[in-house]
VOGU-3710 file (C-alpha; in Angstrom, 3 decimals, decimal comma):
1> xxxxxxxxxx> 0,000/0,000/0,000  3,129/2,560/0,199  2,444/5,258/-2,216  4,671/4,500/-5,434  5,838/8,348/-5,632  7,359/8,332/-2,140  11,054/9,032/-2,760  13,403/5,828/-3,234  15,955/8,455/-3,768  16,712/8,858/-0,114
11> xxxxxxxxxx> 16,628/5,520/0,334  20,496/5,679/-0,405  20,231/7,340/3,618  18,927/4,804/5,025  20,935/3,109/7,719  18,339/-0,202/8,436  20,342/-2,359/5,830  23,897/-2,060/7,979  22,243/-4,823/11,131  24,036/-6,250/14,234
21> xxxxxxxxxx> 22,957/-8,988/16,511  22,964/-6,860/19,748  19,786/-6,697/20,831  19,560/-5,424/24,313  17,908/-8,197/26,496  18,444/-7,988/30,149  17,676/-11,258/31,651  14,107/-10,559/30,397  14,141/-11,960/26,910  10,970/-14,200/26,708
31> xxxxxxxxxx> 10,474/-16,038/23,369  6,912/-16,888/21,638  6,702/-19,946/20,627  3,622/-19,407/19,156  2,597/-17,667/15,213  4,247/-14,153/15,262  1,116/-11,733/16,698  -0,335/-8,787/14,769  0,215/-6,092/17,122  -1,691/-2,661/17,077
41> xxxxxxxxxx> -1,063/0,296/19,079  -4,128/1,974/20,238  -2,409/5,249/21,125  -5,161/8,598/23,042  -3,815/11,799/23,385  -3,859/13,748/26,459  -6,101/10,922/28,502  -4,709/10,587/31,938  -4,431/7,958/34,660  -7,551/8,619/35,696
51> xxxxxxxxxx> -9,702/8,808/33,055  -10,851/5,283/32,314  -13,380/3,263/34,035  -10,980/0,353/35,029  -8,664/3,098/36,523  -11,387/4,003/38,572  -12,931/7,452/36,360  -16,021/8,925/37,707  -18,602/10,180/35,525  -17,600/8,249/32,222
61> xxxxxxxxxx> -18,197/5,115/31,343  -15,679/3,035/29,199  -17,240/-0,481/28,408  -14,609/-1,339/25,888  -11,722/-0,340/27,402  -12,878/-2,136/30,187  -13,587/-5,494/28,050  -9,829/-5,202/27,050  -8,374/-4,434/29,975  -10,277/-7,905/31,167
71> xxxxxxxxxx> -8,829/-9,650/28,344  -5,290/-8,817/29,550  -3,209/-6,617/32,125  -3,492/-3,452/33,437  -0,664/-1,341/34,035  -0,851/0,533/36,992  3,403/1,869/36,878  3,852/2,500/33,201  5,586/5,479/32,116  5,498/7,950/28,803
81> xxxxxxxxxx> 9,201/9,187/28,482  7,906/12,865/28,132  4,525/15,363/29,254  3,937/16,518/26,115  2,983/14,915/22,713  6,091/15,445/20,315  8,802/13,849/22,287  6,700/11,202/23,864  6,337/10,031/20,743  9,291/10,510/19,119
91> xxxxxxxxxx> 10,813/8,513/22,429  8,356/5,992/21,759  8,952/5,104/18,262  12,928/5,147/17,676  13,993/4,162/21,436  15,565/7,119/21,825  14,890/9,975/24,553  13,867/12,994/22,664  15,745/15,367/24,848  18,630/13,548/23,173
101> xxxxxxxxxx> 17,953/15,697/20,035  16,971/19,265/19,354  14,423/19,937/17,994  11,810/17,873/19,414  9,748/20,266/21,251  5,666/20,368/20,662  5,829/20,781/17,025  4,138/23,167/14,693  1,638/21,781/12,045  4,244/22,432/9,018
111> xxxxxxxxxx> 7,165/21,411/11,038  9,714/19,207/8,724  10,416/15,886/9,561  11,441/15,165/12,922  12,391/11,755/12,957  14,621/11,543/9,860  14,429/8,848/6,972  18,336/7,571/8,197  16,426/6,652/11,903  15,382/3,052/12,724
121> xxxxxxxxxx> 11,854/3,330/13,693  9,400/1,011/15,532  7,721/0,883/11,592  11,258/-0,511/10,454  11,320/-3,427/12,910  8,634/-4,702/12,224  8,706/-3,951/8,291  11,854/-5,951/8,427  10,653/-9,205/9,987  7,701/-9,272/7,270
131> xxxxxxxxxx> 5,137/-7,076/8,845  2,654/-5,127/6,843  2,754/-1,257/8,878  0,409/1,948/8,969  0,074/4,791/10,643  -3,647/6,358/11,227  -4,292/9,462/13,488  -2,315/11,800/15,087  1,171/12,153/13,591  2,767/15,695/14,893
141> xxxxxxxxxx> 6,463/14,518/14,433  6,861/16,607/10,943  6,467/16,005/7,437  8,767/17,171/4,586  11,999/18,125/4,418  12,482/21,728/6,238  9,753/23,187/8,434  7,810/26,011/6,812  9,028/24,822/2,862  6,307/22,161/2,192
151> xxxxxxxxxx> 4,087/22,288/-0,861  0,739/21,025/0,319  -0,828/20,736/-3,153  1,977/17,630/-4,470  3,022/15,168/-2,884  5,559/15,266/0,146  9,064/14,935/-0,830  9,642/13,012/3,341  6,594/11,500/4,856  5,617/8,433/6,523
161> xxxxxxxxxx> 6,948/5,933/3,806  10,112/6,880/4,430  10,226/5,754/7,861  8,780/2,459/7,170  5,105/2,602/6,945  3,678/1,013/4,596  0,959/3,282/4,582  -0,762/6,223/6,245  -3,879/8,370/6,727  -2,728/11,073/9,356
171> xxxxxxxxxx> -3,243/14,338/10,691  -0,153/16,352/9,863  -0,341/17,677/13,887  -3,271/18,187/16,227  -6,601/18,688/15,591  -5,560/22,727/17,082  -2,945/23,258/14,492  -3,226/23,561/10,934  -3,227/22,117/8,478  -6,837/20,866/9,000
181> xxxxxxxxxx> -6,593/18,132/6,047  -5,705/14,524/6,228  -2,463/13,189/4,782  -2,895/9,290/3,154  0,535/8,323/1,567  2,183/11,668/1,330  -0,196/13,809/-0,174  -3,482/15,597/0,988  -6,002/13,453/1,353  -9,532/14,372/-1,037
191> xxxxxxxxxx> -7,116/17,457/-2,448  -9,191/20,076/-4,141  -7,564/21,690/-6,751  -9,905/24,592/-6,728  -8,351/25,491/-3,264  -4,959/25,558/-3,125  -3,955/24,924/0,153  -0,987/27,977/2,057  0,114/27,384/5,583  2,049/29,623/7,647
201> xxxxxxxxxx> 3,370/29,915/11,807  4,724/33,495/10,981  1,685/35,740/9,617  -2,056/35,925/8,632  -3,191/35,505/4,571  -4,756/38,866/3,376  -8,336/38,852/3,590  -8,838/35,309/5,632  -10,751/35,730/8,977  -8,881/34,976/12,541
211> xxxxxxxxxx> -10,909/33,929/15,770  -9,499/37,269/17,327  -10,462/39,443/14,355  -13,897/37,687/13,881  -14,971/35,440/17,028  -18,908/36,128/15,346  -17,821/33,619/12,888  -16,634/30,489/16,029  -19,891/28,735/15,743  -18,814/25,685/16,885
221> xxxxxxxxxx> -16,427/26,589/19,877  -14,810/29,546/21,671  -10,820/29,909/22,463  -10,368/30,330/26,217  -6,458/31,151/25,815  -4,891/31,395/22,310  -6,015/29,276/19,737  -7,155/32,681/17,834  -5,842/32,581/14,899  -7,086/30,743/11,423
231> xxxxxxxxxx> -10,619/29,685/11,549  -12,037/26,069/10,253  -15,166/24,417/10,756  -16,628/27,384/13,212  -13,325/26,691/15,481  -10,586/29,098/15,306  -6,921/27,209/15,783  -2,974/27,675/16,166  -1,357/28,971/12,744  -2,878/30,270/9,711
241> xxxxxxxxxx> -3,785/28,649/6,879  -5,755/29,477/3,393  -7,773/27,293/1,265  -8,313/22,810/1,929  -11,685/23,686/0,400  -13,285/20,193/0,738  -10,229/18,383/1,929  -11,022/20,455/5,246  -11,825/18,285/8,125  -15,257/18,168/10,172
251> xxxxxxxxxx> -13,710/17,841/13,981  -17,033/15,614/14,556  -16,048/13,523/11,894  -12,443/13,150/13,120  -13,077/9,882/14,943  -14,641/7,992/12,795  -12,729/8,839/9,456  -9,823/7,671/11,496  -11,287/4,300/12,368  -12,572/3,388/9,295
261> xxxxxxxxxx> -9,351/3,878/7,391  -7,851/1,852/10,149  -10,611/-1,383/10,147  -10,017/-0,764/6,028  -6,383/-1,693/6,875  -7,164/-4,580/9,274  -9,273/-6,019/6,746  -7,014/-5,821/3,821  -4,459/-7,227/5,800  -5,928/-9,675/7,450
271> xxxxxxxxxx> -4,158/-12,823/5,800  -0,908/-11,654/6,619  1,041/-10,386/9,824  0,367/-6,172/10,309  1,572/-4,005/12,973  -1,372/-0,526/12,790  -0,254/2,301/14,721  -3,884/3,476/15,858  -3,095/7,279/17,260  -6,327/8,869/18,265
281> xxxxxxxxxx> -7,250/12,602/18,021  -9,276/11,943/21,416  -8,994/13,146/23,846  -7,188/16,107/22,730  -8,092/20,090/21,867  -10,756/21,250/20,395  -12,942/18,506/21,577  -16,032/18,023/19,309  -17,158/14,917/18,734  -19,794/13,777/16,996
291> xxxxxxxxxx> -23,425/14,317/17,715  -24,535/10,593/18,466  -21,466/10,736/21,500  -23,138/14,289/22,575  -24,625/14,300/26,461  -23,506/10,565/27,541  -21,886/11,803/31,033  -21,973/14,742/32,903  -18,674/16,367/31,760  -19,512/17,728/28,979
301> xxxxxxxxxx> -17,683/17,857/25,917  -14,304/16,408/27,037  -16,500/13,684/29,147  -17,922/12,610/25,488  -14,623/12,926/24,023  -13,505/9,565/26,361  -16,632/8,043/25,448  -15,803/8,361/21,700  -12,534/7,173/22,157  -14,178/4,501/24,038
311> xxxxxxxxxx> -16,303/3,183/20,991  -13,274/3,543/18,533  -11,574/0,971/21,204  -14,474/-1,223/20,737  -14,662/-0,434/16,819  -10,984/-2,214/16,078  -11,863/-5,121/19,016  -14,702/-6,131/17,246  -13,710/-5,939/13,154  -10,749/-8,203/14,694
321> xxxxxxxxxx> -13,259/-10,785/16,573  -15,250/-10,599/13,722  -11,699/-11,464/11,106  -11,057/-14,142/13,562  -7,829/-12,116/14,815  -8,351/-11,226/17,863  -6,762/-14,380/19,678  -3,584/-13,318/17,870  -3,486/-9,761/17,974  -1,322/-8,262/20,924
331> xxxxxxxxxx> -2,961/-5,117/21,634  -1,357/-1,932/23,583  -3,523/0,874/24,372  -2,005/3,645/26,248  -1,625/7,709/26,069  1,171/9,735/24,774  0,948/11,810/28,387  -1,024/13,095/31,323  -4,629/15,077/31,164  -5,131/18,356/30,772
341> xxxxxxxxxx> -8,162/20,351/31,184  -8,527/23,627/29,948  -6,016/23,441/27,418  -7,129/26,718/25,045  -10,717/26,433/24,314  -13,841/27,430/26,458  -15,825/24,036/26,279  -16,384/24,110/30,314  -14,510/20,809/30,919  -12,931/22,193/34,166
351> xxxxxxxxxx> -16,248/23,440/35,441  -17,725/20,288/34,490  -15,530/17,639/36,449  -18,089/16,865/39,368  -15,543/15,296/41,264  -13,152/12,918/38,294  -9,902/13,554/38,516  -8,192/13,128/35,323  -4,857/12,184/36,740  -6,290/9,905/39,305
361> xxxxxxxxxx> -4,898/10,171/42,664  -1,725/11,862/40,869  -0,131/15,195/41,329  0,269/17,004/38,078  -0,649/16,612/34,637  0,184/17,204/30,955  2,951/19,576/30,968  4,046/18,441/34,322  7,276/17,595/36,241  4,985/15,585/39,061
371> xxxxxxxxxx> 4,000/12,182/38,381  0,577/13,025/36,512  2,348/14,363/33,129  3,828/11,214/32,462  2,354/7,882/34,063  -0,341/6,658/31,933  -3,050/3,969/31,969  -1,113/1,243/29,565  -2,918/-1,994/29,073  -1,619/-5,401/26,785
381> xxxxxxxxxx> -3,946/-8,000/25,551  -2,976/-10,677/23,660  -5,392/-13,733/24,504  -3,318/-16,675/22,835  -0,629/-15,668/25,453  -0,924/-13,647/28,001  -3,464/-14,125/30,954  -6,412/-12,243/30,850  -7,567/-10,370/33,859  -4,043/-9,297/35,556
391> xxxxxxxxxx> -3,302/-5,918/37,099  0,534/-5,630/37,276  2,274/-3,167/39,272  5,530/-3,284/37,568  7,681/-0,256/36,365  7,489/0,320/33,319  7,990/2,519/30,021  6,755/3,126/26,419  10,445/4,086/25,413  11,214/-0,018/25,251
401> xxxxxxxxxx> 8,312/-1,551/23,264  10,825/-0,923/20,299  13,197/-3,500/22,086  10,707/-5,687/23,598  8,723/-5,962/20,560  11,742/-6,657/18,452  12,674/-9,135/20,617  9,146/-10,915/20,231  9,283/-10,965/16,144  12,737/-11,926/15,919
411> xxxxxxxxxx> 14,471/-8,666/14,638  18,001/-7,779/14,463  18,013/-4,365/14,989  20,990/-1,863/13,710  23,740/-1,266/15,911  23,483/2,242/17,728  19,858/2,719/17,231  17,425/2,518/19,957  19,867/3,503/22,563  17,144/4,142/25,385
421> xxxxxxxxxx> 15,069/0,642/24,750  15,436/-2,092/26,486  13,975/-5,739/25,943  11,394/-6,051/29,130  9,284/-7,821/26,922  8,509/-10,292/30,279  7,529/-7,523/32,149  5,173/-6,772/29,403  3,535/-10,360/28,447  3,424/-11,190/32,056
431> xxxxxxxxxx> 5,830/-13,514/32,389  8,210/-12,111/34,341  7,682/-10,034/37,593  10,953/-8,042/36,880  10,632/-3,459/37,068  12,767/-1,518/35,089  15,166/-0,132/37,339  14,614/3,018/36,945  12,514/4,819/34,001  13,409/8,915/32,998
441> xxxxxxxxxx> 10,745/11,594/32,505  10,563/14,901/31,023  8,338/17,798/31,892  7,628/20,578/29,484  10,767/23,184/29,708  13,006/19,774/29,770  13,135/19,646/33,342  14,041/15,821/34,092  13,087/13,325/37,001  14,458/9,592/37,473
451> xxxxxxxxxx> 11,729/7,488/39,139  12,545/4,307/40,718  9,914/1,885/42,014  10,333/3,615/45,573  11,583/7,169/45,059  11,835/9,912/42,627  13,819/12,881/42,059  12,946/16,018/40,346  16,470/18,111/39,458  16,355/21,807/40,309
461> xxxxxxxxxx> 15,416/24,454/37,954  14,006/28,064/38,089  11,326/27,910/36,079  7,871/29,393/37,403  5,249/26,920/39,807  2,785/27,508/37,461  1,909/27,120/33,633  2,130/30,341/32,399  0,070/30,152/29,320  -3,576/29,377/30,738
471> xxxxxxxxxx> -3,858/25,429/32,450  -4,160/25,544/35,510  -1,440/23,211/36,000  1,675/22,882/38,696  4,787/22,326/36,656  6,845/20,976/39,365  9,718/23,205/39,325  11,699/24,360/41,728  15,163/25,593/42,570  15,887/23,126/45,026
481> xxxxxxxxxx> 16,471/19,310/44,283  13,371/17,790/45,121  12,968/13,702/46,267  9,680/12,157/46,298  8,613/8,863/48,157  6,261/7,012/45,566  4,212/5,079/48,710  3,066/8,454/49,245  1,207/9,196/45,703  1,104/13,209/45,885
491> xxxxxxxxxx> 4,724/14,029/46,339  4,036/16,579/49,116  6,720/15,789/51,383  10,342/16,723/50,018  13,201/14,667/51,366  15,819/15,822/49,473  17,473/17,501/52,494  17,189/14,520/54,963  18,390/11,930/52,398  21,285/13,511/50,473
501> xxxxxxxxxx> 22,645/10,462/49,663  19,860/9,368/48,351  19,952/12,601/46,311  23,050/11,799/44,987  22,032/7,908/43,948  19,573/9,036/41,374  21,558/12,236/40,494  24,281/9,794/39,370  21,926/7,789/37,606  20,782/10,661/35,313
511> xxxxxxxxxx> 24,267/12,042/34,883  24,943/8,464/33,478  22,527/8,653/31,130  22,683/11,791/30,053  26,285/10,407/28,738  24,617/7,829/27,143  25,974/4,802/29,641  24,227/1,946/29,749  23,253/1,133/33,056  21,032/-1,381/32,624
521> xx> 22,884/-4,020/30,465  22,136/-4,545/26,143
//
């Protein structure tokens, strides 16, 4: 299905064809003896800890989550490597911690490619041991060459095919960010000629209205902080952009445009092995789903927004049950990082809580040093292996499904890629009650903690208490070293200065990986 006009030319850049047999397996390799899974990656945005039923939400019910959490294990330790979207999932797809690179920031909708077509991607590992891959949803990681310089009327010169995706039907960014048109295979999806598409971060397009200029014309929903600037579909946005014409999205149609294309992909690839990266707009900004999902709990828009996620969950469970895949399907759902409330647009979901606390019993959330901007509901199910109704309290992070999973399907992977993934593919399956010693976690301005299964440490920084641009949301700085014990879930007490030593334990640990050591053994 990859698009025949996607450049070979850089395949001369490519580094996956130079392979060494180092995988990194650290006493926790556990071979399947069984046929080689179809894995999919059911992948929210911005849905914290505590927004699912099974993770105890109030005020939303989440039947299908539920039914797959019950076919498999809950995670209730599982870590995103970053609180924001862009480097969580760059982290999460090349094994590599995006503070690593520059660059890798929360990216702009024409932002060039930020994982490059020389990287090894979680799409190459699998491509290489026979897999069929796609991409649907939520992309934000850059497309083209340079940011700013892509043509959005013919056909990308970098996109998805270039980092080993077979195909793809993705939003260029976030449903807040323009461009508001799909990309499938490189090119804007339903392009219409008679409205050439321009795109810019720097300055308005003569003569096209802004939600600041004309907030008569926001039918649909109001900004609460930013989000002023190009309007589409009666919502005004971040950027400005001119034309799309009928490739323009409907935000109410966002969800299920996205799961069709993906069941079309399950169902054309049903006779062979597939690995589907599933990345959901939900439950991200501006939150309008569709009509039928409209009024089904009491918190309001972004309440509806989990229940539509919800029935997309149950969408891909049943087209599987119904191919007769499910058995051997090994499915991860999880979230790129912590909730976040009001996060630019007035549609009353912080007003409208009644008591559910995104984050769960967590401090923090997206955006956040403190544990709610990174620890995330994470659930496997993969019936013709792993036992169904487990809760496991393991540590654990999305940085080493690369190595884990490549460990499962067999693949070499190149030497001096995935330096941050490890192979705790036990951990994961269930097999092996073994933590990751230690996992590493970014906050917004880059400010990094190391959280064992007992403690965590927060390094100093003078960055302000709060989020300056409108969430209401602690960022966890501070200019003192701060130490955390996990027993006690809302890191109020600081006991940095009674246990120096202890201090000094996990400061050495992050020095040592900030030099790239490997402390945990490839």
């Amino acid at each position: 299905m990859k698009h025949p006009l996607l450049f070979t030319v850089l395949s001369s850049t490519v580094c996956i064809t130079t392979v060494s047999a180092t995988n990194k397996t650290p006493e926790n390799t556990t071979p399947t003896k069984s046929k080689t899974p179809n894995v999919v990656f059911i992948y929210a945005d911005d849905l914290g800890y505590g927004d699912l039923q099974c993770y105890g939400a109030k005020n939303v019910e989440t039947p299908n989550v539920n039914r797959l959490a019950k076919s498999g294990i809950l995670f209730t330790n599982a870590h995103a490597t970053a609180a924001t979207s862009t480097p969580s999932r760059y982290s999460m797809l090349t094994g590599e911690y995006a503070w690593r690179k520059k660059g890798t920031d929360v990216a702009a909708g024409n932002a060039g490619m930020i994982i490059r077509p020389e990287q090894y991607t979680m799409a190459d590992m699998f491509k290489s041991t026979g897999y069929t891959t796609a991409a649907i949803g939520k992309w934000h990681l850059g497309l083209g060459d340079k940011g700013g310089t892509q043509d959005w009327n013919a056909i990308l010169p970098c996109a998805l095919g270039d980092l080993g995706f077979d195909y793809h039907y993705i939003m260029a960014a976030t449903a807040d960010r323009v461009p508001c048109v799909y990309i499938e295979n490189g090119k804007v999806a339903n392009y219409d000629p008679s409205a050439p598409i321009e795109v810019s971060y720097q300055k308005n397009f003569e003569g096209e209205p802004t939600g600041k200029s004309n907030p008569e014309l926001l039918y649909n929903l109001k900004p609460s902080h930013g989000h002023d600037m190009s309007i589409v579909n009666g919502i005004s946005r971040i950027g400005f952009m001119k034309g799309g014409g009928k490739a323009l999205w409907k935000d109410e149609n966002i969800a299920d445009s996205l799961t069709t294309h993906a069941i079309q992909f399950i169902e054309e690839n049903k006779d062979k092995p597939f690995f589907l990266y599933f990345a959901t707009n939900d439950v991200h900004v501006p939150r309008f789903p569709h009509d039928r999902f409209r009024g089904k709990n009491p918190m309001g828009l972004r309440g509806d927004a989990i229940v539509q996620f919800d029935y997309c969950v149950g969408e891909i469970m049943n087209t599987l049950e119904k191919l007769g895949l499910r058995e051997n399907t090994l499915i991860i759902l999880s979230s790129d990082n912590g909730p976040v409330v009001d996060d630019g647009y007035d549609d009353k979901a912080e007003e409208l809580l009644n008591g559910h606390s995104p984050a769960g019993p967590l401090r923090g959330n997206k955006y956040s040093a403190f544990e709610g901007g990174t620890r995330i509901p994470a659930i496997l199910s993969w019936p013709k292996e792993v036992k169904k109704g487990k809760t496991s309290d393991l540590l654990v992070s999305q940085v080493d499904w690369l190595a884990s999973l490549a460990a499962l399907t067999g693949a070499t992977m190149p030497k001096n890629t995935a330096p941050d993934s490890y192979n705790f593919l036990g951990s994961w399956l269930g097999k092996e009650k073994k933590d990751r010693p230690w996992v590493i976690e970014q906050a917004a301005n880059h400010t990094l903690s190391v959280r064992t299964k007992d403690w965590k440490y927060i390094e100093p920084n003078n960055g302000p208490k709060m989020i300056q641009w409108g969430p209401k949301i602690e960022t966890g700085n501070s200019k003192e070293p701060q130490l955390y014990k996990m027993q006690e879930v809302k890191e109020v007490t600081n006991y940095a200065k009674e246990m120096p030593e202890k201090v000094t334990e996990l400061q050495s640990i992050l020095q040592s990986v900030r030099e790239g050591k490997d402390l945990i053994g490839k």
